[in-house]
Every structure is written in C-alpha cells, then in structure tokens.
N, C-alpha and C positions, 0 to 999 in steps of 0.2 A: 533565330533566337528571339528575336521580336515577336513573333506570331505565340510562341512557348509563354513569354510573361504577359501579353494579352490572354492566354486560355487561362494562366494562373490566376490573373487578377477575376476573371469572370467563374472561373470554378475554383477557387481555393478550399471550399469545402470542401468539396467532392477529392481531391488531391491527399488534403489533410486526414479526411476518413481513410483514404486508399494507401494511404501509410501507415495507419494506425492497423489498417486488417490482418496487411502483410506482415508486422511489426509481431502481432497477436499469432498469427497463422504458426512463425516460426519461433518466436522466447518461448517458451515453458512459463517463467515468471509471468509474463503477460497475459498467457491463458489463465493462467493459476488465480490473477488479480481479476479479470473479468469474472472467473466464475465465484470466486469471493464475493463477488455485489453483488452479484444474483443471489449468493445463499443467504447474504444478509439480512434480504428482505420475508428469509423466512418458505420461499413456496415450496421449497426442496426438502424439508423439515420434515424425519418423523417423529414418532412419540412412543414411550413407553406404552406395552398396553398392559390389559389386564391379565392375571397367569389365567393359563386355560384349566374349567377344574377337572376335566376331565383328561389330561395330558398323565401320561404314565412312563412308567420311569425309563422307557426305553430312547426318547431321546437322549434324557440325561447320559443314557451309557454309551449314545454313539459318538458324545462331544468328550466324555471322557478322558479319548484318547488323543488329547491335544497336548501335544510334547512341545514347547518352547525350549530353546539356549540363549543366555543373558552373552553379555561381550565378552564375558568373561568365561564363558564355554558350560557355564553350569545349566544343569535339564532342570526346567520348571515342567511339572505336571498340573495342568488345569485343574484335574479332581482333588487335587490336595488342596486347595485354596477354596472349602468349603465355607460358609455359612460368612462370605462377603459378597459385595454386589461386584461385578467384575467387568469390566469397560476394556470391549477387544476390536480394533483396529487394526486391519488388512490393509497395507498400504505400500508406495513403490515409488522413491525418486523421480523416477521417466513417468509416473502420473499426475498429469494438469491437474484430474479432481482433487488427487489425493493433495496436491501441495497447496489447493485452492482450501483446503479444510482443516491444513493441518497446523494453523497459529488456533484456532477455535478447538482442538485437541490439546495442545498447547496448556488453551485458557483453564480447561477443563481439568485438566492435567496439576495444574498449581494451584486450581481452585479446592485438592478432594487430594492432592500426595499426602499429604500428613495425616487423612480417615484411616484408622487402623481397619476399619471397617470396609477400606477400597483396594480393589487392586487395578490396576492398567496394564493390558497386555497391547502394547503397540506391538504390530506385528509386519517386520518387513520383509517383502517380500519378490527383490529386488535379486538377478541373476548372481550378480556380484556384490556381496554386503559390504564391500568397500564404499561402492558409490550410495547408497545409504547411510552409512555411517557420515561422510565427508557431508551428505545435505544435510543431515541433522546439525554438525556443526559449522558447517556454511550460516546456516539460518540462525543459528543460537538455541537451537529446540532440548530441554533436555525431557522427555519424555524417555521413559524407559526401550532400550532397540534391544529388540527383541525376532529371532528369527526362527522357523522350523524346528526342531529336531526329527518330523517324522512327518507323516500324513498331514492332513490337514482335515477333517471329518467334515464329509458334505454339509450336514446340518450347519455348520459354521460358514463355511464359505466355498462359494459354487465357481469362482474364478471371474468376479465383478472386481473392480477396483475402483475406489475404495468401498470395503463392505464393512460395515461396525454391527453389533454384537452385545447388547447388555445383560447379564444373567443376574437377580435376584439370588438374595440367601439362599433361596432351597435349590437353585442351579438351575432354575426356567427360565427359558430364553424369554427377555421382554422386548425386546429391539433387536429388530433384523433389519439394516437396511442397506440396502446397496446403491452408491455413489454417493454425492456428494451432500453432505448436508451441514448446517451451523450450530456445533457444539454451546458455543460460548452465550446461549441466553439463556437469562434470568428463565424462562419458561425451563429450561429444560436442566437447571440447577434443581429446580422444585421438584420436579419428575423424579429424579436423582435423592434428593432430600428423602423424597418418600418410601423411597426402594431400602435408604438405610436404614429407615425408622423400622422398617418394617423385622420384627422376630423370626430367623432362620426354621 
C-alpha cells in the first residue's frame, strides 16, 4: 500500500490522465464533450459553397424522394418544401459525434424556428426511435425528431454519422458534410443569412 501512494504522489498525472481516458473511452457524454472542444475550435467546420451552374436537375429528383414521419406519424415529403433553405441532419443517440454537435444544432435550431423561410429536418436515425426520442428529452433538445418513412436517397446520405445537408431555394445542395462539425457560429449564421436572402 505504501509502495502504491509513493507511485501516486510521483505520477499523479499520468493516473489522473489514465482515468480521464478510461472515463472518455466508455460515457458517450464524455466523448461527446471532448469532441465538442475540438469542433469549437472550428477545424472540423464546413461551409456553404457556391451552387454549381452547371448542376441539372437530376440530382434534385434523386433527393426528392426523401420521405420523413414527424412523432406524430405524419409523412413529410422533402420536394413539397420548395423555394426554402432546408437544414437536414442524419443523426443517432449511440453517436459520440452526433451528441458532440447536437447543442450547436440546437443553437441553430432556435436561432432560424420562427424563418418562415427555414425548415429543419433533424433526422434520426437510431434502431429504436424510442431511445432517440428519450436523448432528445434527457438533454432538453427540442429540435424537430424526425424519422424515415422510406429510403433515404444516396445523394443525401451514404451511411456517415453524423451527415448534414443544406439545400438553397431552388433545392441545390450547398452543404454536404459528414461528421462532425459547429453549427452555432456567427460565421456560419451569415452563410445561412445568405442562402435566405437569396430569391428561389
């Protein structure tokens, strides 16, 4: 026992770190908050880009067919949600990234609810939509939960988690990205800003 608080007093860091990993290795929360600091700082970050002009309408018709069900069992169809910008989120409980992104969805989420001009398709995509349901209100999240009704159209999402998704009025995709990144900056409010100013 003696020999144990001599190695503590002379490694305590090295103990402390080695708690913390373990600690990380297995909470969810823990990875989730580790990778929150990382995206903080931005390096995980994409950006709107420019529409392509040469892009023709055949992607549009392959994301078409994106069928959503609200809690309440009713089918949202994507293509009826024309000439708004539409902020869509692939996301999953059991995902570190996705829980590490999803107060910065959140943010974004209360920052742009009341744009008649916005929509948010949070999309989960979690075996059981119960244990989805229970994290959003574990957490306090009210983002709109939102699950399948059908396919899910490769041009949207290839089976990354978390993958987000921004369409422009006229339904071009400007944001593709997959894992994790930080919703909640001023930079990327403006990005946003721009997409609504912009005439369907």
């Amino acid at each position: 026992m003696e020999n144990l608080k001599i190695w503590l007093r002379k490694n305590g860091s090295t103990a402390v770190l080695a708690v913390l990993f373990i600690i990380i290795l297995v909470n969810k929360d823990a990875k989730a908050w580790l990778m929150r600091q990382v995206a903080s700082t931005g390096i995980l970050n994409s950006s709107i880009s420019e529409p392509k002009e040469t892009r023709n309408n055949a992607a549009k018709v392959s994301y078409a067919g994106l069928m959503l069900k609200n809690e309440e069992g009713k089918i949202i169809d994507a293509s009826a949600l024309q000439n708004k910008v539409i902020f869509i989120n692939f996301w999953a409980s059991w995902c570190p990234p996705c829980r590490a992104e999803f107060p910065s969805v959140q943010k974004l989420y209360d920052q742009y609810k009341n744009n008649p001009d916005m929509v948010f398709l949070t999309v989960n995509l979690d075996d059981n939509a119960a244990l989805g349901k229970s994290y959003l209100k574990e957490k306090g999240f009210t983002v709109p939960f939102l699950s399948p009704a059908g396919n899910i159209p490769d041009v949207l999402y290839s089976g990354s988690l978390p993958t987000t998704v921004v369409l422009d009025k006229k339904g071009e995709i400007r944001l593709h990205h997959k894992g994790l990144a930080d919703y909640s900056k001023d930079s990327f409010y403006k990005q946003i800003d721009e997409l609504l100013k912009q005439k369907p």
